[in-house]
Backbone as ProteinMPNN parsed JSONL, in Angstrom:
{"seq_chain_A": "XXXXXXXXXXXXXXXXXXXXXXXXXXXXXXXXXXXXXXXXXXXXXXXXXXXXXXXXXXXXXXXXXXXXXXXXXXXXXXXXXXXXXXXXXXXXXXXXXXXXXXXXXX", "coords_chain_A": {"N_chain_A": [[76.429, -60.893, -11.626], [73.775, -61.756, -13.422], [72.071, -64.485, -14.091], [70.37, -67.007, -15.972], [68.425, -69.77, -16.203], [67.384, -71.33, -19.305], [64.435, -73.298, -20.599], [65.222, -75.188, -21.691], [67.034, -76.265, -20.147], [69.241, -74.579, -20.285], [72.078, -72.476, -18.983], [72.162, -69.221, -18.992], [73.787, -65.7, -19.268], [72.991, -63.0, -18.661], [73.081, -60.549, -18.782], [75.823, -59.617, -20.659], [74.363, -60.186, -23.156], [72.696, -58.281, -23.242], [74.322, -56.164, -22.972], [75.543, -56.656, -24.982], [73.435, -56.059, -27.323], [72.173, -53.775, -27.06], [72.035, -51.226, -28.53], [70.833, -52.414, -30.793], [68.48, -51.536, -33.165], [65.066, -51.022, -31.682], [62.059, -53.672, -31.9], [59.523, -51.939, -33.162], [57.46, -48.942, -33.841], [58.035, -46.895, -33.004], [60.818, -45.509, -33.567], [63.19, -45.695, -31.921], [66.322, -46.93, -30.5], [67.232, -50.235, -28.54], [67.954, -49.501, -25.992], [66.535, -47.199, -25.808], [67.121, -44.949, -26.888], [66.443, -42.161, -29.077], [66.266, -42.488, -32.51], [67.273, -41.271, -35.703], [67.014, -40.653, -39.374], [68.661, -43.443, -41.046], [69.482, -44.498, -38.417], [70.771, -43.161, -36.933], [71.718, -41.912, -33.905], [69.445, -39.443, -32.383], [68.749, -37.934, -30.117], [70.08, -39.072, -26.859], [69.015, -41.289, -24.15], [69.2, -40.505, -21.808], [68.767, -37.808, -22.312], [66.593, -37.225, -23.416], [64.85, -38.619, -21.056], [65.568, -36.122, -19.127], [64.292, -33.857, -20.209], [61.612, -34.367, -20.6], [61.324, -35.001, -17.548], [61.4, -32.177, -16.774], [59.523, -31.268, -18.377], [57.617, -32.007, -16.979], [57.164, -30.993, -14.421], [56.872, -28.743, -15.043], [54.615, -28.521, -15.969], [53.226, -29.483, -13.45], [53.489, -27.688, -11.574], [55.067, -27.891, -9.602], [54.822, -28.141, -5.933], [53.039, -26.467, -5.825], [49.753, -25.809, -5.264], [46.682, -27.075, -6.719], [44.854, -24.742, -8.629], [42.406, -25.475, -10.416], [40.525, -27.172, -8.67], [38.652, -30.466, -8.834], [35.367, -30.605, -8.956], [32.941, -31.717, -6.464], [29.758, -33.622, -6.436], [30.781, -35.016, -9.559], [29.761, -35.382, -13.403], [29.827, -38.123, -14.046], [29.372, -40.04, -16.81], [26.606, -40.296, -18.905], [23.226, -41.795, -20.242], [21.026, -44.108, -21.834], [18.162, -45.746, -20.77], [15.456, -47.978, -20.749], [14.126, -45.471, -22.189], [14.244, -43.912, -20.512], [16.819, -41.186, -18.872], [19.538, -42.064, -17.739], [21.855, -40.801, -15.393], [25.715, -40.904, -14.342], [26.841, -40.206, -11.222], [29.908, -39.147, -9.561], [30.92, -38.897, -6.523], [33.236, -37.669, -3.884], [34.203, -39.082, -2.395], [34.335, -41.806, -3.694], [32.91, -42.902, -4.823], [29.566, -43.884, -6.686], [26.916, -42.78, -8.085], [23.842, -43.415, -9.711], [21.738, -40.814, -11.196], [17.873, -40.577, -11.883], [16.747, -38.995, -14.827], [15.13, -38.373, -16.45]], "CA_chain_A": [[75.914, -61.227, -12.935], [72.35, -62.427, -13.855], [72.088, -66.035, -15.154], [69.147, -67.76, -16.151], [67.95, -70.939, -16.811], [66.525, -71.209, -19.953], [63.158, -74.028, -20.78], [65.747, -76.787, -21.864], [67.875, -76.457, -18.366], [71.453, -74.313, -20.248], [72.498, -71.357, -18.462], [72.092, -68.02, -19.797], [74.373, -64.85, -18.435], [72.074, -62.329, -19.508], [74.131, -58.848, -18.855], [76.623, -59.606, -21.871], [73.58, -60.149, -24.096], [71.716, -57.318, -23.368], [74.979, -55.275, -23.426], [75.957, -56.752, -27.008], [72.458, -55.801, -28.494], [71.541, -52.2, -26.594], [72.233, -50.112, -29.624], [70.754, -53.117, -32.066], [66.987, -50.711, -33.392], [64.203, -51.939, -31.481], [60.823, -53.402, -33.25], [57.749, -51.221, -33.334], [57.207, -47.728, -34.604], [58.425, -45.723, -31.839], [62.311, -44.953, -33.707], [64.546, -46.306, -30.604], [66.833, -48.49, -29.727], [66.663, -50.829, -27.508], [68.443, -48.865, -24.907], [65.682, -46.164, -25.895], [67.663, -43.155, -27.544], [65.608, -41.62, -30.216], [66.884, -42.387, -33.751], [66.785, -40.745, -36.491], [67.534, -41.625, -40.121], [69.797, -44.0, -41.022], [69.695, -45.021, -37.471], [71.692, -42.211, -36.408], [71.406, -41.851, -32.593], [69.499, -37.897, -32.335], [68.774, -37.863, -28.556], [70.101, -40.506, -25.91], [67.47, -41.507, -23.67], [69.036, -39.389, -20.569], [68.399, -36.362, -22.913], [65.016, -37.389, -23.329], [64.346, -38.363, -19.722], [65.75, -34.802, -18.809], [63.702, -33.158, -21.003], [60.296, -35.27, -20.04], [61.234, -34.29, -15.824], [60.915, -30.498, -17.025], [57.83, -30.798, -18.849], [56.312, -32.942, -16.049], [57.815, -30.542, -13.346], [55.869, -27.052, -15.083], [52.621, -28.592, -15.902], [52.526, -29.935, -12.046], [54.079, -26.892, -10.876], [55.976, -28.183, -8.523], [54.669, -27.801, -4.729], [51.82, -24.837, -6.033], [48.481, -26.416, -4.997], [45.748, -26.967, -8.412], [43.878, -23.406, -8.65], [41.207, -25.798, -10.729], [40.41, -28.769, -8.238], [37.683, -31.158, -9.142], [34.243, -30.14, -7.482], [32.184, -32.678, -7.023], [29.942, -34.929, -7.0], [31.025, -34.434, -11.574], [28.638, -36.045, -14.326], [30.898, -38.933, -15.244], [28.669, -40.565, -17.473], [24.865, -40.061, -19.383], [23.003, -43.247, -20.502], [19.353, -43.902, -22.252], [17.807, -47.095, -20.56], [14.262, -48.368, -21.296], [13.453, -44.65, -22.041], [14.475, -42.574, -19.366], [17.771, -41.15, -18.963], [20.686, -41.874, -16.63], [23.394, -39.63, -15.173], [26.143, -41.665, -13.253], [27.615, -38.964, -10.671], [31.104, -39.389, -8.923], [31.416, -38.354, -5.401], [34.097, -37.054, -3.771], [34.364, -40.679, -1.605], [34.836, -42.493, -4.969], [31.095, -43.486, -4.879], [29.091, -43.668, -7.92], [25.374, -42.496, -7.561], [22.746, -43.028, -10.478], [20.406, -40.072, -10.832], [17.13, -40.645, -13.064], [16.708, -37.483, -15.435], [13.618, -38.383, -17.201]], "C_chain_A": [[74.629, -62.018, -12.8], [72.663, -63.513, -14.903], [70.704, -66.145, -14.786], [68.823, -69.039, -16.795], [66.81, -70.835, -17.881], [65.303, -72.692, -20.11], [64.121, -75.162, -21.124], [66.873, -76.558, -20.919], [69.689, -75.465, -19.164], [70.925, -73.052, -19.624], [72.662, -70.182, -19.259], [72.626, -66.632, -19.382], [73.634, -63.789, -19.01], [72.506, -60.624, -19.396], [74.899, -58.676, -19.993], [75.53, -59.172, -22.877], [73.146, -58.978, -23.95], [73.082, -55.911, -23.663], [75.304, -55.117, -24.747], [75.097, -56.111, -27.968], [71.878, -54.73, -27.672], [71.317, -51.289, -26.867], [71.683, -50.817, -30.89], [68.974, -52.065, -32.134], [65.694, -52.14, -33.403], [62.901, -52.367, -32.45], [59.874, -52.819, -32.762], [57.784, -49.853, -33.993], [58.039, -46.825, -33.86], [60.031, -45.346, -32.565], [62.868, -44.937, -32.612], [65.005, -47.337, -30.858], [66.647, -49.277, -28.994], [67.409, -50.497, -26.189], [67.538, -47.792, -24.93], [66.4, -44.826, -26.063], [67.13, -43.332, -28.913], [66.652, -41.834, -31.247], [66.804, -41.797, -34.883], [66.993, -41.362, -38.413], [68.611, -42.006, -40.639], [70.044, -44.361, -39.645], [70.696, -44.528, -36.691], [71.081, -42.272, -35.107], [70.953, -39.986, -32.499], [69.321, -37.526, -30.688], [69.043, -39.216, -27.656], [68.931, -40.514, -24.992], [67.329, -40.565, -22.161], [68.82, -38.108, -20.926], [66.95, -36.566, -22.858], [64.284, -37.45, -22.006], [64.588, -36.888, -19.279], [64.369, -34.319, -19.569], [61.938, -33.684, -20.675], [60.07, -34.563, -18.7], [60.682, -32.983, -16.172], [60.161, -30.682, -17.478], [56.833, -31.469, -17.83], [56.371, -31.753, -14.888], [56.954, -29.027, -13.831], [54.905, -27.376, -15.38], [52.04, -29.14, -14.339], [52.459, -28.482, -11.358], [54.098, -26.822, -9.346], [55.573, -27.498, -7.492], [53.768, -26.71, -4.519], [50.395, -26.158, -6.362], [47.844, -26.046, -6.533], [45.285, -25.761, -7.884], [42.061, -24.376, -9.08], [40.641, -27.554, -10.071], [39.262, -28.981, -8.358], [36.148, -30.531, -8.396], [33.373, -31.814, -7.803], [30.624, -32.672, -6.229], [29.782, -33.852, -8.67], [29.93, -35.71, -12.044], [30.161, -36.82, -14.738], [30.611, -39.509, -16.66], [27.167, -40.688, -17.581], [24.489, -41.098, -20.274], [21.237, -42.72, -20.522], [18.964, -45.362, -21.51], [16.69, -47.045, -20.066], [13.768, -46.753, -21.276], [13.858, -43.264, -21.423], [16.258, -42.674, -19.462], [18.67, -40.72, -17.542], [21.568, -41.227, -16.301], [24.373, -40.481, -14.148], [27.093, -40.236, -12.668], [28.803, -39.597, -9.459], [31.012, -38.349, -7.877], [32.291, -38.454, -4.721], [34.781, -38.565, -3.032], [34.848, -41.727, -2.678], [33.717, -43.37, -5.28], [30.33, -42.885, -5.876], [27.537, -43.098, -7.396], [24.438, -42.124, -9.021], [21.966, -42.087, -10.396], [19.311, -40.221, -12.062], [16.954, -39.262, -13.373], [14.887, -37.459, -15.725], [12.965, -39.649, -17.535]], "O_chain_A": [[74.577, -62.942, -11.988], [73.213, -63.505, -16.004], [70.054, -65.694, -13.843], [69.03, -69.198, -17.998], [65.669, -70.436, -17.649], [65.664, -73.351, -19.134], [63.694, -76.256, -20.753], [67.902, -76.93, -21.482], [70.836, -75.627, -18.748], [69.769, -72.63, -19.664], [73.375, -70.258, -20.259], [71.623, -66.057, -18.96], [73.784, -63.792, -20.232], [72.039, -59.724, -20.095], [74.775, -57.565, -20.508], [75.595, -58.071, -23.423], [73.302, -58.43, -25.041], [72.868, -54.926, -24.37], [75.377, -54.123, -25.469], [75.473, -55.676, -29.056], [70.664, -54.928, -27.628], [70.706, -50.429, -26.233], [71.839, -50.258, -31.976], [68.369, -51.962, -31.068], [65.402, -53.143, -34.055], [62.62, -51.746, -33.474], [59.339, -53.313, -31.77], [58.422, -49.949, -35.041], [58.723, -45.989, -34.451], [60.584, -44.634, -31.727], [63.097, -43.783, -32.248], [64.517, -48.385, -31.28], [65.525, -49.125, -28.512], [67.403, -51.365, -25.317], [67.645, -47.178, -23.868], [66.194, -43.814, -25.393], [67.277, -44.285, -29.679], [67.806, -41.466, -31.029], [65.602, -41.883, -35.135], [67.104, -42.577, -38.575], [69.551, -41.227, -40.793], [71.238, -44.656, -39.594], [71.392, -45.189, -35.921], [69.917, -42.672, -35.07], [71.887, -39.185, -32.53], [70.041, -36.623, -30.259], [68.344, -40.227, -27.737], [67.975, -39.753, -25.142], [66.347, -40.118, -21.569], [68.678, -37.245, -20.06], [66.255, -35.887, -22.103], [63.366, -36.683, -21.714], [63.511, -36.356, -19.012], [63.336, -34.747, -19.055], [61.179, -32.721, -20.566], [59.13, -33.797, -18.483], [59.522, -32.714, -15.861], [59.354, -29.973, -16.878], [55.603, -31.463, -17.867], [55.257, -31.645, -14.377], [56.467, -28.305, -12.961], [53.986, -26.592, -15.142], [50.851, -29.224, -14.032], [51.49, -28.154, -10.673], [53.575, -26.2, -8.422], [55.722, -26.281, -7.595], [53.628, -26.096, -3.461], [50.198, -26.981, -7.256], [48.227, -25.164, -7.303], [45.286, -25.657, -6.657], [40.989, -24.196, -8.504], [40.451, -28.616, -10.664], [38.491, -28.052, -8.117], [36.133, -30.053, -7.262], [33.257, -32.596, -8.746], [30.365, -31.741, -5.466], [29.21, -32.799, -8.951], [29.456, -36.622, -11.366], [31.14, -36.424, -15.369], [31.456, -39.474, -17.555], [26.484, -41.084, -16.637], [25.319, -41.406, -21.129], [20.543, -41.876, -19.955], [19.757, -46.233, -21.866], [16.493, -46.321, -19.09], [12.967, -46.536, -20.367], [13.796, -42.079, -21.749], [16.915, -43.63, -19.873], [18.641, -39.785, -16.742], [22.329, -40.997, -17.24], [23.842, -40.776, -13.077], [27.785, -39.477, -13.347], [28.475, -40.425, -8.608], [31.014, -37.147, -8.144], [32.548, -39.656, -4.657], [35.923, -38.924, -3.321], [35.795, -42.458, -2.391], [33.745, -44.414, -5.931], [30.301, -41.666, -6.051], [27.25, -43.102, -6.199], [24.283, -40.974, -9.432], [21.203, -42.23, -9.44], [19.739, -40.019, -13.199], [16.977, -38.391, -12.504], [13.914, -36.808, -15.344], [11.862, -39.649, -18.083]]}, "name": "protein", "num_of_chains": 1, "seq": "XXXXXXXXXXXXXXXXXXXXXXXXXXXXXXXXXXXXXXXXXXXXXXXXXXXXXXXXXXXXXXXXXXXXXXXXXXXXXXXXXXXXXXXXXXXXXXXXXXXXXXXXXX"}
């Protein structure tokens, strides 16, 4: 069990608490609990959060596709960023090293 001392020295077992209030609806916008299963209304529980994690792995797992090298890898050095200063204009270019390199345009 996890205890903690709270700022005026009492002891705090902090597993009960978090078990008592895991289903209490967390605050911000996002519709979860504070165990993170999607709610719906009335605070109905519509996906638990291991449905959701499932469901997250597979969409992360076919847009990587899994162990199949990119077809579209970076070339470089890329135009990261174009800039006006006193006049003339800047191009900052990213090389492949992770090295920036100003080029003047004009």
């Amino acid at each position: 069990m996890k205890e903690i001392k709270t700022a005026r020295g009492k002891t705090l077992n902090i597993v009960p608490l978090i078990k008592k209030n895991e289903t209490a609806v967390a605050v911000g916008n996002m519709n979860v609990n504070a165990r993170g299963d999607l709610l719906g209304k009335g605070g109905k529980i519509v996906k638990t959060y291991k449905q959701r994690e499932n469901l997250n792995t597979i969409k992360q797992e076919e847009s990587i596709g899994l162990g199949q090298e990119s077809e579209a890898e970076t070339e470089y050095p890329k135009l990261i960023n174009s800039y006006t200063r006193k006049g003339k204009i800047i191009e900052e270019w990213e090389h492949q090293d992770g090295s920036i390199e100003e080029r003047t345009v004009k």
